[in-house]
Every structure is written in C-alpha cells, then in structure tokens.
C-alpha positions as CSV (number, residue, x, y, z in Angstrom):
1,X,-47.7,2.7,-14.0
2,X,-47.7,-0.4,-11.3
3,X,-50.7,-2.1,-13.5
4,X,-49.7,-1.4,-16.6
5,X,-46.1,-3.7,-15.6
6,X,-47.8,-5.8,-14.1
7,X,-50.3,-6.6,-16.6
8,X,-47.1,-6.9,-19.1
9,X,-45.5,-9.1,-16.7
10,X,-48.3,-11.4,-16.7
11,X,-49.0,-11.0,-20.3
12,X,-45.0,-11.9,-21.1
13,X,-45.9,-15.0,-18.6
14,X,-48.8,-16.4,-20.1
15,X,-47.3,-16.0,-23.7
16,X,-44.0,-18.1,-22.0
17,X,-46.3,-20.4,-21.1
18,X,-48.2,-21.0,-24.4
19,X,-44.9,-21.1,-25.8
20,X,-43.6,-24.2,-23.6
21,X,-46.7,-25.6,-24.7
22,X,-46.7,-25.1,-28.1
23,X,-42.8,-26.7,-28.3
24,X,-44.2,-29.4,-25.9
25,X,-43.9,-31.0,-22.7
26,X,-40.5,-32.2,-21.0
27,X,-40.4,-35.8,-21.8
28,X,-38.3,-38.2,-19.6
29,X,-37.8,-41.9,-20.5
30,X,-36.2,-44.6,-18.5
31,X,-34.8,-47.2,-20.0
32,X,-34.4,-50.8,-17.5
33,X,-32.3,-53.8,-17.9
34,X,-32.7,-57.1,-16.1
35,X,-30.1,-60.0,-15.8
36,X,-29.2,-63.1,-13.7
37,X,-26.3,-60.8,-11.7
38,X,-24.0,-63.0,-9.6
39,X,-20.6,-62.5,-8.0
40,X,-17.5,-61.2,-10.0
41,X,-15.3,-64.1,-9.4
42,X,-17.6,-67.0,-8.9
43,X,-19.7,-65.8,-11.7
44,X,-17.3,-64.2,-14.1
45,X,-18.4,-64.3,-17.7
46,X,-22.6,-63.6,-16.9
47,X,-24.0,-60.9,-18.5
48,X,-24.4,-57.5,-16.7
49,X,-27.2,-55.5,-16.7
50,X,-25.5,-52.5,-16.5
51,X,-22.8,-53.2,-19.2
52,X,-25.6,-53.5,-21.5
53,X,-27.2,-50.1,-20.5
54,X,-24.5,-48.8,-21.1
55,X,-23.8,-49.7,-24.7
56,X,-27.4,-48.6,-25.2
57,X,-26.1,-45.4,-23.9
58,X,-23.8,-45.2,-26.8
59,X,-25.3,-46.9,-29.2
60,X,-28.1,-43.8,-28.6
61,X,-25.0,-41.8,-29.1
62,X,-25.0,-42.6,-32.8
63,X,-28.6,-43.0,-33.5
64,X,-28.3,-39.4,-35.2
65,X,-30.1,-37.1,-32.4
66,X,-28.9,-33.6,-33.0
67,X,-26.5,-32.8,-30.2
68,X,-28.5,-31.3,-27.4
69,X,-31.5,-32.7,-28.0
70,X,-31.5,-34.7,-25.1
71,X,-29.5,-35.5,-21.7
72,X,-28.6,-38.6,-19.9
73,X,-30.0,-37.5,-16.3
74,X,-28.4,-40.7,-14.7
75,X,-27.1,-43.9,-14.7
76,X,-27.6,-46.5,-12.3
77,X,-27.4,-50.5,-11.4
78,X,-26.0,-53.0,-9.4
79,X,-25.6,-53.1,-5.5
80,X,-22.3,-53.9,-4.7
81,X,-18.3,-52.9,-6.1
82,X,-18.1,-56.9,-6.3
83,X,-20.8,-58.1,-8.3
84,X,-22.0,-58.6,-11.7
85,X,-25.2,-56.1,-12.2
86,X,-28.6,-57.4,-12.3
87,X,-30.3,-54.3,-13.0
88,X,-29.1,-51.3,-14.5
89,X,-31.0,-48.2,-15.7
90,X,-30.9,-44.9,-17.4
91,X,-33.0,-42.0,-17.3
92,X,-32.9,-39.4,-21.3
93,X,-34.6,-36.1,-20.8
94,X,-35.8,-34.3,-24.0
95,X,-34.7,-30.7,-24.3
96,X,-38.0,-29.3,-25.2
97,X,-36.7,-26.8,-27.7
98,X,-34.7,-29.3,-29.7
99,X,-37.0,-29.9,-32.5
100,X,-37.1,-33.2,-32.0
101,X,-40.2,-35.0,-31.2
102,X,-41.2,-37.3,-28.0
103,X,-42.1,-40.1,-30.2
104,X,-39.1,-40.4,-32.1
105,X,-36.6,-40.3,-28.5
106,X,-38.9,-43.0,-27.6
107,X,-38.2,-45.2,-31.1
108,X,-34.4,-44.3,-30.8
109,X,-34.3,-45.2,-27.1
110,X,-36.1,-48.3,-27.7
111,X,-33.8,-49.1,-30.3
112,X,-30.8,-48.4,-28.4
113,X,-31.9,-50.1,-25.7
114,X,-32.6,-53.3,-27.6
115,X,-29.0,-53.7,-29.7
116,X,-27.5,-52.3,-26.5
117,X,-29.2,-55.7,-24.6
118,X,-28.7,-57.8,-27.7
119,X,-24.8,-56.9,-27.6
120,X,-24.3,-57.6,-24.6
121,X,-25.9,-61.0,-24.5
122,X,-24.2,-61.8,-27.9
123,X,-20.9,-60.5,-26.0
124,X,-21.2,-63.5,-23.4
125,X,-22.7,-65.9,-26.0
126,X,-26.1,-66.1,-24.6
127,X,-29.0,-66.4,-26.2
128,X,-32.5,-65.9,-25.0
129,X,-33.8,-68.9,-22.9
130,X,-30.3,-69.4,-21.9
131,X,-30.4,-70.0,-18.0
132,X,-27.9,-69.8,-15.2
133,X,-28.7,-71.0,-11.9
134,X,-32.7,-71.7,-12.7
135,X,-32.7,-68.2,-14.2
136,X,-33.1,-66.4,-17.4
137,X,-29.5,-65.5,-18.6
138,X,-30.0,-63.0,-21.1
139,X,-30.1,-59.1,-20.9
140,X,-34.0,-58.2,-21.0
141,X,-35.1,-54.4,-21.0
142,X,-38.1,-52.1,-21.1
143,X,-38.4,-48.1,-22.3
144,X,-41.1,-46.4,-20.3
145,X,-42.1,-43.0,-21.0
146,X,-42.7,-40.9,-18.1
C-alpha cells in the first residue's frame, strides 16, 4: 500500500511538473531608468528617474493585460528623502498561468517603459541631448528579461 502512494505521489509530481512546463517558465523583467538626479531645491524642475518609472508603471496599467497576469514585485530609486532620483526601477513577474505570453509582457513593458520615460522628459521639457551640469538630461531606460 506504501508503494503504490508513493508511486502516485511521484506520478501526481512529475505530471505538476510537466504541467508548469507546458504553461511555461516564471518570467521576471526589470525595467531601469537613468537621469541626471540632483537636489530637490537647488535642482527643482530635473527630471526624476523614478517619476518616470512610475508612469510606466501605469501606463502598463492600461496596456490591456488581463488583470492578474502579472505583478509589480517592487519599486525602487533614489538614495535620499531630499533628492531628485537618478535611477529608479521596477521589477513585473508573469503569473505563469495567465495565458499571456513572455514575449508580449516584454513588448508591453518595453512600451510602457518608453512613453513612461518620454512623459516624463516631455513633463520637464527636455529633450534628448538636453544636458544639465555636463550630463545627459533626459529619462533613458532599458527592459531586461531575467
């Protein structure tokens, strides 16, 4: 009686298994954004990294995704309560069982994460090759999947 559940229980495992498979791998993607940063009251009116990753956050919101198809693991940028954010960054996760495929979180990402840099540069009327201070002034970003 002991083999025959255990061979079911490894049976019910390896068809879990082939399942996961078969619906695909977890997929993560990060999504970066780079800016010039500064201090919030010398500096007031730059463009912040992490403002920007955030409005890609929402513009992914409305890129049509069936709810629960993915999840926003984190958000992070910046390294101080007083500052303008040079970096920010957010981290999707697919939900494996959604239906929805790697490559197309990728596109939307991508495509979120584009208007949501081009907004925010277009907020603080910079364009790219804009610079402050010798550097780059515009919101740059890259979509990496993990």
């Amino acid at each position: 009686m002991k083999k025959i559940i255990s061979s079911l229980l490894l049976a019910t495992l390896a068809a879990g298994a082939s399942l996961a498979q078969a619906q695909g791998a977890a997929t993560t993607i990060v999504a970066e954004f780079q800016g010039p940063g500064g201090h919030s009251s010398s500096n007031y009116g730059r463009t912040s990294a992490l403002h920007a990753a955030a409005r890609a956050m929402m513009e992914l919101q409305k890129s049509g995704l069936p709810a629960g198809s993915y999840s926003v693991s984190e958000l992070t940028g910046g390294n101080s309560v007083n500052s303008i954010a040079s970096d920010g960054k957010f981290v999707v996760k697919l939900n494996p069982a959604s239906g929805v495929s790697a490559a197309d979180l990728l596109a939307k990402v991508t495509a979120a994460s584009k208007t949501g840099a081009e907004t925010e540069n277009a907020f603080r009327k910079v364009k790219p090759g804009d610079l402050t201070a010798g550097a780059p002034a515009d919101i740059r970003y890259s979509v990496k999947q993990q």
